[in-house]
Phi, psi and omega in degrees: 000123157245111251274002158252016165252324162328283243269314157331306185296316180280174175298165180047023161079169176300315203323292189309005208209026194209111187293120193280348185252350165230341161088022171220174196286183207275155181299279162018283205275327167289340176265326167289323176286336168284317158328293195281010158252355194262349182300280209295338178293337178282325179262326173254033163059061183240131176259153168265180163218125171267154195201130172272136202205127169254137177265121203238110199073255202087336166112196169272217202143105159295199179310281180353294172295335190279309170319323202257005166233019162246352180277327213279292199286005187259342165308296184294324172296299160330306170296344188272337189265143180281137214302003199252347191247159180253175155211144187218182190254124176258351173208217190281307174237070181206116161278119150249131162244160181248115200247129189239126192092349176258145161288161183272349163303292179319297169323333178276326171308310188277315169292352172276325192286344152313317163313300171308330181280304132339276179320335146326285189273341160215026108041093188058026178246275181253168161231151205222125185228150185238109178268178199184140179213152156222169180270137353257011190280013184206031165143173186208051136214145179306298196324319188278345200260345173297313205304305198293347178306259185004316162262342170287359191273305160343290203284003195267302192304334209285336162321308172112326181214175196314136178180158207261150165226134187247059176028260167334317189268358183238340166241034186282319186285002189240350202290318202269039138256358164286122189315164183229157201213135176238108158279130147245125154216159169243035145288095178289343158281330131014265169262354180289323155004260205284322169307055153227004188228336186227001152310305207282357160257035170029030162268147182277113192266118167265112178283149182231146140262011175199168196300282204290023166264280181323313183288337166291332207268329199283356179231033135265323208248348215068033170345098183286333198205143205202116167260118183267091177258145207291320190264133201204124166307160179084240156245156202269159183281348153310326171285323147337306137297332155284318172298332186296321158318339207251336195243149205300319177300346221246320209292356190238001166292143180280124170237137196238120202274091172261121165211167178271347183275126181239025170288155192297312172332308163313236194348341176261330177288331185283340181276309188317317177304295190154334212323185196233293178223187196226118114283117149290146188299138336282135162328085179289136186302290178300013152271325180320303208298299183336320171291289169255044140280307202301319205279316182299314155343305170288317191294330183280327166288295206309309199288354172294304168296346174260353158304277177331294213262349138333305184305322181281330145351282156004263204285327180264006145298334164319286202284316155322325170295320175291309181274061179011288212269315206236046174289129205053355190320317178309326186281340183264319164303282214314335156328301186296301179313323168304308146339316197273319204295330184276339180299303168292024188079332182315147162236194223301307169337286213272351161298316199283335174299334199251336179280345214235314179301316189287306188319305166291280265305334187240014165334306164324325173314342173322308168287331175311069166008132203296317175327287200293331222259316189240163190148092190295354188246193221248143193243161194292168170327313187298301180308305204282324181310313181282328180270346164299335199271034226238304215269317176309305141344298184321276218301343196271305188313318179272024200283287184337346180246007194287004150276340170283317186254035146029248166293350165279330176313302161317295237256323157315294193270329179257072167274349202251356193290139160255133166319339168260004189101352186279356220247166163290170329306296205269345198109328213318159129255161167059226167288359177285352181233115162006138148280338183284000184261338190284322180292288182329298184326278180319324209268275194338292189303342183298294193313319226286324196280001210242014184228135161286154175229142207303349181229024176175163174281170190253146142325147117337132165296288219289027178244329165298342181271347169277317169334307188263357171310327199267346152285353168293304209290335177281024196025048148300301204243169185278131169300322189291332176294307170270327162332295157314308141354270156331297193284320193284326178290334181309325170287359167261146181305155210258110173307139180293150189219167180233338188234158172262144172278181144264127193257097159211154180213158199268000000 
């Protein structure tokens, strides 16, 4: 492009469009042209690099001289850059140029030789710092592409000395900590909208333009956050969201429903979906940024706890590795249990507790000696105080989690508690022990009796199921529990067994 045939086309000539105290062009004429150039690079896919140059000192001086070394320097910014690029005065000591046509390699050649060039020629006078962005990876309108110059022209100064900061190439290595944001629309004006609003908060923006690219990009990609637009040929982001909800990798993403539609009937099918939060169409930007900040914010702590309790995962597979005799046993309670709990109403809360509770319950076992844990006879005083301190050990090891897994902490320390008091850790009687340690309690003694174990053969269901009846009737257990029990094992085929035990269990 050549910049005296721009300045030629308009009224009043070059003159008018040339800033008199530095003699290169106006903030004006560089912000219309960065506009009629990001036009044309969106129809022939040409990236631009825009770049902020900041000045730091001048020395002593009057006016005079500060004038006659700001034209020597809007000269020298000019002479380092190729004719094809502009430069202009965009604030009191701050130049923007425009690299037309640039890589982020070229650019980068051209703002050190600019550097260099300043250090020369001024030398203890100024210091020179450059931040540099490009179209379109690091925005797609000017407003997204100043604002991010603007902060990579920061991190330059942040440096202490003359220096280029190219954003991208320099925060690249930082890149897979940045939240990802998935816009779906099959607008592309749209969605650049909005990637122009959350590039310059260093979220990593992923495009979708249709239901089923976004359900591929969002279990793919890792997604932090996923702007839904509701009306989409094909399938609409209500379905979208229900599927996104349905699927494991995917059900715990925060999804935010953008539309023009603001009727309620809308906002209750979008609830219905799963959504999260709602905007309406056109964003207004600080509620945009508000939201999802709030919302990523949540998706980190969540992926933070699901680390931890993966981990805890583990560690009772772990403890299951120790234990000859109770292999997959955590995986089959907690099953069960969960069973038992929707049969007797319990809800979605407290289902998820006896599935996190079956899983942990015997976590503690960790501290439990191998010895003792297989151990083929009946164990001493000593022996049985260590395998009891199992459920306190649990409960200390998940403590750390008690605002996510809540109610499981109860189904860790008391699974072993009797109704009457007899029983370990605390004692509890009566109504002092849960209905979910009361499902635990039963489900755990069932699995324990109908499983071999080192110091006896496995059970008959109906010969475990006479065992806890006669702990119902000796008021250990809830009736009502094993009853339900009962009733759910009864529709399964009865495994073939070969002994009878003695019924007891740790």
């Amino acid at each position: 492009m050549d910049k005296e045939k721009i300045a030629d086309g308009s009224p009043g000539g070059e003159g008018m469009f040339l800033d008199p105290a530095s003699g290169v062009h106006t903030r004006g004429f560089f912000l219309v042209t960065l506009d009629r150039e990001l036009v044309r690079c969106a129809r022939y896919g040409e990236p631009i690099t825009v770049a902020l140059l900041e000045l730091e000192g001048g020395g002593p001086g009057g006016q005079g001289q500060a004038e006659s070394r700001l034209k020597s320097l809007g000269n020298l910014v000019r002479t380092n850059i190729r004719e094809v690029d502009l430069v202009a005065r965009y604030d009191s000591h701050v130049f923007a140029v425009l690299l037309l046509r640039a890589s982020a390699e070229v650019a980068w050649i051209v703002g050190e030789r600019v550097l260099r060039a300043l250090e020369v020629s001024f030398a203890g006078v100024y210091r020179g710092y450059i931040g540099m962005v490009s179209y379109p990876r690091d925005g797609s309108d000017a407003d997204a592409l100043l604002e991010r110059a603007a902060d990579a022209l920061g991190r330059a100064r942040g440096g202490g000395k003359s220096r280029v900061f190219y954003f991208k190439r320099e925060a690249s290595a930082a890149a897979v900590d940045r939240p990802k944001v998935l816009v779906v629309d099959d607008e592309l004006r749209n969605v650049k909208l909005l990637e122009a609003q959350l590039l310059p908060m260093n979220y990593e923006v992923i495009r979708a333009s249709s239901g089923r690219q976004a359900l591929a990009l969002a279990q793919s990609s890792g997604v932090d956050l996923v702007l839904l637009d509701v009306m989409m040929p094909g399938m609409d982001g209500f379905e979208v969201c229900r599927r996104l909800k349905s699927l494991e990798p995917t059900r715990n993403v925060p999804v935010v429903m953008v539309s023009a539609l603001e009727d309620l009937e809308s906002k209750v099918k979008g609830i219905q979906a799963g959504a999260d939060d709602f905007l309406t169409k056109p964003a207004n930007r600080e509620e945009l940024l508000a939201r999802t900040r709030s919302l990523i914010h949540l998706r980190m702590l969540n992926k933070n706890l699901v680390s931890i309790e993966s981990a805890l995962f583990s560690l009772a597979n772990a403890v299951e590795a120790k234990d000859n005799y109770t292999k997959d046993h955590t995986q089959r309670v907690a099953g069960l249990a969960v069973a038992l709990g929707a049969r007797l109403g319990l809800s979605e809360k407290d289902l998820s507790a006896l599935r996190l509770g079956g899983i942990l319950h015997d976590v503690g076992k960790i501290g439990v000696p191998e010895a003792i844990l297989n151990k083929p006879g009946k164990l001493d005083e000593d022996e049985w105080v260590q395998m009891q301190a199992h459920t306190d050990l649990g409960y200390k090891i998940c403590l750390p989690l008690l605002e996510t897994i809540g109610p499981a902490l109860d189904v860790i320390r008391h699974h072993h508690e009797k109704l009457d008091g007899s029983s370990y850790p605390d004692h509890l009687k009566g109504d002092a022990i849960s209905m979910l340690a009361r499902i635990m309690s039963a489900v755990d003694a069932y699995d324990a009796l109908i499983s071999d174990r080192p110091y006896r053969k496995a059970m008959s269901r109906a010969e475990a199921f006479a065992v806890l009846r006669a702990e119902v009737q000796d008021g250990k257990m809830d009736g009502t529990v094993v009853a339900a029990l009962e009733h759910l094992e009864s529709r399964k085929p009865e495994p073939r067994q070969d002994t009878l035990p003695e019924p007891t269990w740790a």
